[in-house]
N, C-alpha and C positions, 0 to 999 in steps of 0.2 A: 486664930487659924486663917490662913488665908485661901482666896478663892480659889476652885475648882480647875480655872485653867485662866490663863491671859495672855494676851500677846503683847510684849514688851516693845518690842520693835520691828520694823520692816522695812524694807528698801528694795529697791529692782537696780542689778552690778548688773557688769557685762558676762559675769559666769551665771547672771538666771536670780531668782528675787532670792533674798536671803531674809530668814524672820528668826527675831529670837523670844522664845515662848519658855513659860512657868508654868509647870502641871500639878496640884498636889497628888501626889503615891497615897492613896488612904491606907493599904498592904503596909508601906514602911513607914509613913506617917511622917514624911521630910517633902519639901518642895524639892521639884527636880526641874534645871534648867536645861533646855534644849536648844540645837543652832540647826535649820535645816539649810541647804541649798536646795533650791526648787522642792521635790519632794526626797530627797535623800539628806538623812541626818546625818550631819556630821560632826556633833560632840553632845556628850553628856555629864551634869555634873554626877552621874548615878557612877559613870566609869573616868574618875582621876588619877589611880594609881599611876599607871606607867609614866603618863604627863608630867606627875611628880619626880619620879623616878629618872626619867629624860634631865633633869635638871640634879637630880643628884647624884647620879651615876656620872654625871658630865662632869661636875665639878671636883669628884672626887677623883679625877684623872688629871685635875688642874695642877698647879705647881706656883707657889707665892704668895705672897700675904696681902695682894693688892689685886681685883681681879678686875678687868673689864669684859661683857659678857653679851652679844650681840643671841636675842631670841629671835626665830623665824617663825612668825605665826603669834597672834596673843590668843584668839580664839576666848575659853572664860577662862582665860587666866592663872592657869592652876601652875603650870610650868614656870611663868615668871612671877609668883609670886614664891615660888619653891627655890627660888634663885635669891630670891633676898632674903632668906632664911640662912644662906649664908654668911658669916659678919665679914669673911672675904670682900664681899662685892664692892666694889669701890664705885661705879658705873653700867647702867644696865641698859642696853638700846633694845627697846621691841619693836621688827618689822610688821606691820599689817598693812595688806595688800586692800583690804574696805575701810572704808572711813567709818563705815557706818558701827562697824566692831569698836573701831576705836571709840563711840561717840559713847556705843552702849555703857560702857567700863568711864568714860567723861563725867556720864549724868548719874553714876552710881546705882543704877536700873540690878547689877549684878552685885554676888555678896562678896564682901571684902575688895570691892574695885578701890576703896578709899586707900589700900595700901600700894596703889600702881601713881597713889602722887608721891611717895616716900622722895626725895632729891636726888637720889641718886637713878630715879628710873626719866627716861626718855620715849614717849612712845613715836614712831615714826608711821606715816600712810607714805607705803611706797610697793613698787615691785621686790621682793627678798632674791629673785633670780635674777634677773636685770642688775640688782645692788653687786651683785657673787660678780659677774661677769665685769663693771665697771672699775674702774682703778679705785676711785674717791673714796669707795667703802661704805660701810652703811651707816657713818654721823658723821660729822667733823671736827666734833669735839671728843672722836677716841682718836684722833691723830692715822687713822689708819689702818688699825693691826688690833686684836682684839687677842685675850684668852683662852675665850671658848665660844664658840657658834652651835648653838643647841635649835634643832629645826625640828616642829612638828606642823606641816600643811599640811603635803600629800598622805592618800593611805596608807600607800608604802610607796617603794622605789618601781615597783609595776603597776598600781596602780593609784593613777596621778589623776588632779583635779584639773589638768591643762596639760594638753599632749606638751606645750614649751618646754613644763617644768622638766623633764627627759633628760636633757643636757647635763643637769647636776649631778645626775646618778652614772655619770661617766666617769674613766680617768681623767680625761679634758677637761669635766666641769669641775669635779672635785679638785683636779690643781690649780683653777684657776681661786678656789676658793681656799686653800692653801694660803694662798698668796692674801689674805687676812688675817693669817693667822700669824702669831708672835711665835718663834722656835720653844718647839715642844707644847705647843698651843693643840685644842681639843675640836674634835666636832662630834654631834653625839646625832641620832637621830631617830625619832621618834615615828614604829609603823604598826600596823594594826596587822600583820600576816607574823608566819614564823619567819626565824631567819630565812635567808634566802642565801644559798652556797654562791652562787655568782653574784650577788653585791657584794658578800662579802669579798673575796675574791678581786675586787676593782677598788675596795677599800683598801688593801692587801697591797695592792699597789704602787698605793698614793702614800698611804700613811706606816711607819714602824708599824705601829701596835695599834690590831683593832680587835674587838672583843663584840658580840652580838648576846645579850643578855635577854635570858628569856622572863620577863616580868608575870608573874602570875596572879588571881586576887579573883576573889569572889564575886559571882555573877547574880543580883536581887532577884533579874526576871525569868533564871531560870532554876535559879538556887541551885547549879554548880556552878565550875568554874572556870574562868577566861584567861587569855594569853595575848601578853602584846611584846614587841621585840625595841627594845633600843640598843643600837651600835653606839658605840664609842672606839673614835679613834682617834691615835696620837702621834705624833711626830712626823716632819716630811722624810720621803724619803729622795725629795729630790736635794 
């Protein structure tokens, strides 16, 4: 059994100190990994479902037996390691805007980080908004143009971890990140609110077909149960 509580890591970003901590649950009797920013948490391994789901509902709106797949966010990992659960996957870039995220999943600190060295995954420290906005894309070695862009940073589309990120939740940002994507290429996106009729709406916009899935899954700390939403959308309509 391991200890009671530990802090795995910690660092001071310019978004405020970031630590990532191991608790044992004696109630559920599983270690639980947690990621705070300052003092607000922002992921748990107790709640992965939708994170999973963001990557399979994504790819299941994909199209070809070869897939290149740009993730926004690694955070612990659950979405991009739910992406190479596909044998699809031919190449997989993940954006993390901390070094220090990426270091934690480096040194194997978190569980199953050993399958994020698999060859076909890339991890990148970069801006993921800054990446949408620039022509060059977010590797150089996907040539450009990507599959599927599956994003989980912000909480949702109103409420954001950086007034910047804002941009992307437009028709302007979202065309410019169009412009990664391959014809008939996917973005799906990953929010802890319900849908929201006017994102969808400005998704509606940009892409043919967009769908807001409401993911549901059982809640340990309050023993009912919880709701997170990933969009997926497909095709330009420009």
């Amino acid at each position: 059994m391991s200890s009671l509580f530990a802090e795995l890591g910690r660092a001071d970003t310019p978004a405020g100190p970031i630590s990532l901590r191991r608790r044992r649950d004696s109630r559920l009797d599983i270690d639980v990994y947690e990621v705070k920013l300052g003092d607000e948490f922002l992921m748990s391994s107790l709640f992965t479902v939708a994170e999973i789901e963001l990557a399979r509902l994504g790819l299941a709106a994909t199209k070809g037996s070869t897939l290149d797949v740009v993730v926004g966010g690694l955070g612990l990992g659950y979405t991009a390691r739910a992406v190479l659960d596909d044998p699809r996957v031919g190449r997989l870039v993940v954006v993390e805007k901390l070094e220090e995220v990426i270091d934690w999943h480096r040194r194997d600190v978190l569980p199953d980080s050993d399958r994020l060295t698999d060859s076909r995954v890339r991890l990148v420290a970069g801006d993921f908004f800054s990446m949408v906005i620039a022509d060059a894309g977010f590797d150089p070695g996907l040539d450009g143009k990507v599959d599927a862009i599956l994003v989980d940073i912000d909480h949702s589309p109103r409420h954001l971890l950086d007034p910047s990120h804002a941009a992307l939740y437009t028709a302007d940002g979202l065309g410019r990140l169009v412009h990664h994507l391959r014809p008939g290429g996917v973005f799906a996106l990953w929010s802890d609110d319900p849908p929201d009729d006017d994102f969808v709406a400005v998704l509606r916009n940009v892409f043919a077909s967009t769908q807001a899935h409401v993911v549901r899954f059982p809640n340990p700390l309050t023993g009912g149960e919880s709701a997170n939403t990933v969009y997926v959308a497909s095709g330009s309509r420009g």
